[in-house]
SEKOLDO-145636 format. One record per residue (C-alpha): x, y, z. Coordinates in steps of 0.5 Angstrom, whole numbers, padded with zeros to 4 digits, always signed. Layout:
// residues N
XYZ;...
END
This chain:
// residues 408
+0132-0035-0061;+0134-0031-0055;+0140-0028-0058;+0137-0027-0064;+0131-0023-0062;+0136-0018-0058;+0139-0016-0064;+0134-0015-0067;+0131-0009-0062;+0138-0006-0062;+0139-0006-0069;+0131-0001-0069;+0133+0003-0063;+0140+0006-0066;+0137+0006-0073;+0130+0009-0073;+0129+0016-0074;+0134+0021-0075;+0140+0022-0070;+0147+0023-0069;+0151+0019-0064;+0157+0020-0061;+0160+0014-0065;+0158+0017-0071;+0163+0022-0070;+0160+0027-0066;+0167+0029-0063;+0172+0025-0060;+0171+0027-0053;+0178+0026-0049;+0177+0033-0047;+0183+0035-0051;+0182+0036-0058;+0177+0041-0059;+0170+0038-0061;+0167+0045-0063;+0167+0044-0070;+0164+0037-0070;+0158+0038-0065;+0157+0045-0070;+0158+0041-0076;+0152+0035-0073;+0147+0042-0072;+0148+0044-0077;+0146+0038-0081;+0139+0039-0078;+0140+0032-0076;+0135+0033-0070;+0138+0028-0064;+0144+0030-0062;+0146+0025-0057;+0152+0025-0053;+0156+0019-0051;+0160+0018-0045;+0166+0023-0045;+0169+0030-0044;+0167+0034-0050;+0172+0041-0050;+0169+0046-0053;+0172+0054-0054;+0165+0057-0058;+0159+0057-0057;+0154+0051-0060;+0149+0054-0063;+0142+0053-0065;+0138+0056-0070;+0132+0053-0070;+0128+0056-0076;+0135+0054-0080;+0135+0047-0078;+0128+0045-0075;+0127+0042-0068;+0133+0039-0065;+0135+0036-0057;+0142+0035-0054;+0141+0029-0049;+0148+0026-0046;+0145+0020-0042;+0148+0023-0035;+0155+0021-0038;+0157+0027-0043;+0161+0033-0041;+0161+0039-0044;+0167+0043-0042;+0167+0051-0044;+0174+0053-0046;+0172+0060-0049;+0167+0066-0047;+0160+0066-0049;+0154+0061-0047;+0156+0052-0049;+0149+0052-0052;+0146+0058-0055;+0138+0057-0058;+0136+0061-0061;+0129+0062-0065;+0124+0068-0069;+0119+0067-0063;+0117+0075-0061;+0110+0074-0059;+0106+0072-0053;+0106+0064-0053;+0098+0064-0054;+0096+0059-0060;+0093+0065-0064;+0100+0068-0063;+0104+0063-0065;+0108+0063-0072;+0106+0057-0077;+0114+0057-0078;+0115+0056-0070;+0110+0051-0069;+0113+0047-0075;+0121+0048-0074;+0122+0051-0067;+0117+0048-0062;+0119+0044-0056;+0128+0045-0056;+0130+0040-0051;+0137+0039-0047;+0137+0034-0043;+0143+0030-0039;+0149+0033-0040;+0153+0036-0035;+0157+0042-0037;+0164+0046-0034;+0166+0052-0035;+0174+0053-0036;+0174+0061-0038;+0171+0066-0033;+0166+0070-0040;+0163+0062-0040;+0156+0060-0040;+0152+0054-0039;+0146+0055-0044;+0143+0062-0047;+0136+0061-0049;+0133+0066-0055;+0126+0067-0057;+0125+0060-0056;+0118+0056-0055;+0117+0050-0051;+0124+0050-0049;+0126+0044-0044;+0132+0044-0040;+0132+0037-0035;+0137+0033-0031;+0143+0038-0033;+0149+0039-0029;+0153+0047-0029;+0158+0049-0025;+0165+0054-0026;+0161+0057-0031;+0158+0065-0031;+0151+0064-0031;+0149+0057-0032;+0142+0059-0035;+0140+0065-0038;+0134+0068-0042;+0134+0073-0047;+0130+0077-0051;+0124+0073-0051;+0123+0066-0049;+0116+0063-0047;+0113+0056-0044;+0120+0054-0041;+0122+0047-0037;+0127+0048-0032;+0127+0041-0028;+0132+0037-0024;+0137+0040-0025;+0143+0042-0021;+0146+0050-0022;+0152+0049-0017;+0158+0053-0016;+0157+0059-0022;+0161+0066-0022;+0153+0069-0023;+0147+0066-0023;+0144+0060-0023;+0138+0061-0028;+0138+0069-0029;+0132+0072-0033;+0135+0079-0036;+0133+0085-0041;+0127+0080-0042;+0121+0078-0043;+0118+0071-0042;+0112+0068-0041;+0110+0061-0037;+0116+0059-0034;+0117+0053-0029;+0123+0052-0025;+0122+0046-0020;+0126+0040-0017;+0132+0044-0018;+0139+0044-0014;+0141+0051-0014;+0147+0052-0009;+0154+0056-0008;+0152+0062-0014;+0156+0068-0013;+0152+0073-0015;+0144+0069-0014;+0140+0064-0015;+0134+0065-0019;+0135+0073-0021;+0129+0077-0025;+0131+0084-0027;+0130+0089-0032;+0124+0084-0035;+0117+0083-0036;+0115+0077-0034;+0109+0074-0033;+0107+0067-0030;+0114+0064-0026;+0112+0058-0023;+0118+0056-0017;+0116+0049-0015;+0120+0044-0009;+0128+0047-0010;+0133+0047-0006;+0136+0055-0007;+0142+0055-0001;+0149+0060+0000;+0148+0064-0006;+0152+0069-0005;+0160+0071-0005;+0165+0072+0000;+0166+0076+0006;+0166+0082+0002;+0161+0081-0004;+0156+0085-0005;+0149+0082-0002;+0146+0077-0006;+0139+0073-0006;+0137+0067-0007;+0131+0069-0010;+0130+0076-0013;+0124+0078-0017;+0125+0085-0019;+0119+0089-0023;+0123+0096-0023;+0124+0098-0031;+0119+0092-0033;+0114+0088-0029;+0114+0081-0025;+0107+0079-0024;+0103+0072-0023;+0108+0067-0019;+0108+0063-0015;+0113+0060-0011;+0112+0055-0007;+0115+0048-0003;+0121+0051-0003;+0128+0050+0001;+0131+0058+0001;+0137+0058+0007;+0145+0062+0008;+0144+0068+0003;+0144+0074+0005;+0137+0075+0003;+0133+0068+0001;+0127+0072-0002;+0126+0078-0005;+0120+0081-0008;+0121+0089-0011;+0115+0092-0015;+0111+0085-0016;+0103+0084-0017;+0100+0078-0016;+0105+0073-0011;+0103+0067-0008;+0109+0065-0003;+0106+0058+0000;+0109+0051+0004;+0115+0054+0004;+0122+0054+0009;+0126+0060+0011;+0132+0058+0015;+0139+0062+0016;+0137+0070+0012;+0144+0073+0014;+0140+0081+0013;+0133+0078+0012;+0129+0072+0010;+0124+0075+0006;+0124+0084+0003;+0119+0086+0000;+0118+0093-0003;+0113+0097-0006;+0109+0091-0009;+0102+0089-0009;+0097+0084-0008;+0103+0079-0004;+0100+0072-0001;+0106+0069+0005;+0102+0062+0008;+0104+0057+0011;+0111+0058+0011;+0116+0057+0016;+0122+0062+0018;+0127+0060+0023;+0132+0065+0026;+0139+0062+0027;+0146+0065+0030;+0148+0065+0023;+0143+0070+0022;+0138+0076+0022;+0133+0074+0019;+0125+0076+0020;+0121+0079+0014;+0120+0086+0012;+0114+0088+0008;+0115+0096+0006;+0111+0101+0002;+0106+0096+0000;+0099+0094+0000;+0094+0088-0001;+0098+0084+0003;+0096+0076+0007;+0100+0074+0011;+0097+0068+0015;+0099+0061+0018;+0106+0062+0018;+0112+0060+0024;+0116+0065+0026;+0121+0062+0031;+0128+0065+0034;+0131+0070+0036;+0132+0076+0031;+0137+0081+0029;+0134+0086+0027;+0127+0091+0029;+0122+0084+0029;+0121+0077+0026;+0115+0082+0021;+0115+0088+0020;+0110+0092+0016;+0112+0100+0014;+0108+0104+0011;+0103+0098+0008;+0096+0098+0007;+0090+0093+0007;+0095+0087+0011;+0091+0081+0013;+0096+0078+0019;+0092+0072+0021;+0094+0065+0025;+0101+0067+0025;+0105+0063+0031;+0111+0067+0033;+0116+0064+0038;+0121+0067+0042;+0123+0073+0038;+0127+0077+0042;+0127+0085+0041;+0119+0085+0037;+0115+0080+0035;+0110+0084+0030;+0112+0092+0028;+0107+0096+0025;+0108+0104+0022;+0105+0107+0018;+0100+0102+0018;+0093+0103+0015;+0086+0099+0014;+0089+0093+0016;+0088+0088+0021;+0092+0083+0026;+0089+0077+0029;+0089+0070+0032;+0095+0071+0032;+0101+0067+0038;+0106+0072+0041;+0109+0069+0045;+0117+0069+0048;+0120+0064+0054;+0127+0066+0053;+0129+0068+0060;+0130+0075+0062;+0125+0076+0055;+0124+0084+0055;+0122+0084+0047;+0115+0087+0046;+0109+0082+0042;+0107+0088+0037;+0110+0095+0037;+0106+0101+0034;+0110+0106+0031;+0108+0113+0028;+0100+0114+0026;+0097+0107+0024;+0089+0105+0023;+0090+0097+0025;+0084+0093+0028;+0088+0087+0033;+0082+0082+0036;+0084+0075+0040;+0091+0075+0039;+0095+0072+0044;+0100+0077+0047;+0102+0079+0053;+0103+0087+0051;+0102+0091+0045;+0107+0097+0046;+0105+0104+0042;+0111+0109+0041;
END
């Protein structure tokens, strides 16, 4: 009766809906033949459930998806299924009509019908030519991306055109000639990056430029050495830059950010809250932040190693809240935070610990406050000032704990 019962269930589970599993010749996956046509071929018949079985898939052209042809359809590999990307372009490039905000009114009947909620799940994909990409997303809604692995590729992720309601979790972007998860030439909306292993990417971890991009979420990732070799051009672990386009609304935060020559930076964003999360390593700064507006750092924690500079800078900017943070160790450059040429900053119970040349620098500094702050130093022979005033500055300071304030 046992045995019976088993059969049954498993009969149901692989025979219910409409899906196409490997065993159904979905390629061969010895990672000799070229399984392109097939995995096109299973697309294409709108069968939906792309299920990959254990194997190495070799492909040498992108698989694409056009959503509004085939309808709703998910890649899912178990943990077991490669996908080597043997030619140029993306391995899976999904593409939709959507070209709209993402609020229900803005939604087509045919997106909501046949494009909503693509997913791909569980695959590991390698690249084995030096123009190939993880996946590209295009025009899609309620896109989920979970549990992938990408590496030796270009770029593991990339958004084009307009992409919104994106799920980007527990993955693994590792080892890539690009970026890890790059949003270029673009417009998304509601993206959530989180729970993601982004490590070892030449040219960044988490890139944003030349977009507009509302509503960006990076939640509890680990983003560490994003940068290229000795003499590669800076690279960060996080860039957020709003010139030619608009970054506003993100939060980010219970992040790991360390070994980049730049673990974040913000360039003309509004409205950023940087929160809980740990800063280690900066080899030019922790964090930049240049002519942005309405920026939050709290409770976050910046540490400066052997390795590194570090400190944060914070220019041409206004509207800023910078409270409960640690700052320890000795820093390269001018001060473990530096403000020029700011208004209305908040700098409020922050500890700042054995900093070497400057704790706080201020220049050019207007309607801005600094208090109950801890300045202090016990590295021997210390002869760094707690807080430097530069230029012409109108700052109000009150109970902070500091041996000096040196003005120049």
């Amino acid at each position: 009766m046992r045995y019976s019962l088993a059969i049954a269930v498993t009969f149901f589970v692989f025979s219910i809906g409409n899906s196409r599993l490997m065993g159904d010749g979905i390629g061969i996956g010895d990672g000799i033949t070229d399984d392109t046509v097939a995995i096109q071929r299973a697309v294409d018949d709108a069968s939906g459930d792309i299920r990959l079985g254990s194997g190495t898939f070799r492909i040498t052209k992108p698989i694409v998806v056009n959503l509004e042809k085939v309808g709703r359809t998910s890649f899912s590999g178990g943990g077991v299924a490669r996908i080597v990307m043997d030619g140029p372009g993306p391995a899976i490039r999904i593409v939709g009509t959507h070209d709209e905000d993402v609020s229900p009114t803005d939604v087509s009947d045919s997106v909501w019908n046949r494009q909503n909620g693509p997913m791909i799940e569980g695959i590991e994909i390698v690249g084995k030519h030096p123009q190939a990409i993880g996946i590209e997303a295009d025009g899609t809604v309620q896109l989920t991306i979970t549990r992938l692995i990408v590496r030796n590729c270009d770029h593991a992720i990339q958004m084009v055109r307009r992409n919104g309601n994106v799920s980007i979790s527990q993955c693994h972007l590792f080892q890539n000639a690009g970026v890890g998860c790059l949003i270029d030439q673009s417009a998304a909306q509601q993206i959530t990056i989180a729970n993601c292993h982004i490590h070892h990417n030449a040219s960044g971890g988490i890139v944003v430029k030349k977009s507009s991009v509302q509503r960006l979420r990076i939640v509890a990732c680990d983003a560490g050495h994003n940068m290229g070799g000795a003499y590669a051009s800076p690279t960060p672990n996080v860039l957020l830059d709003g010139a030619d386009g608009s970054v506003t609304s993100v939060i980010i935060a219970n992040n790991h950010f360390a070994n980049a020559h730049f673990n974040l930076e913000l360039r003309q964003c509004r409205g950023v809250s940087v929160t809980g999360n740990e800063f280690l390593s900066g080899r030019i700064k922790d964090a930049i932040v240049e002519a942005c507006e309405n920026v939050v750092f709290t409770s976050n924690r910046f540490e400066a190693t052997r390795n590194g500079m570090s400190g944060v800078s914070i220019v041409d900017s206004r509207g800023l809240t910078i409270s409960s943070n640690q700052f320890t160790g000795v820093v390269d450059g001018d001060a473990a935070l530096v403000l020029r040429r700011c208004q209305r900053a908040n700098v409020t119970g922050c500890t700042i610990l054995d900093y070497g040349r400057c704790g706080i620098l201020c220049e050019d500094v207007l309607r801005s406050r600094l208090s109950d702050n801890l300045i202090l130093s016990d590295l021997p022979d210390s002869d760094g000032a707690p807080v430097i005033m530069k230029g012409r500055n109108d700052v109000v300071m009150n109970d902070n704990t500091a041996e000096r304030v040196t003005e120049k």
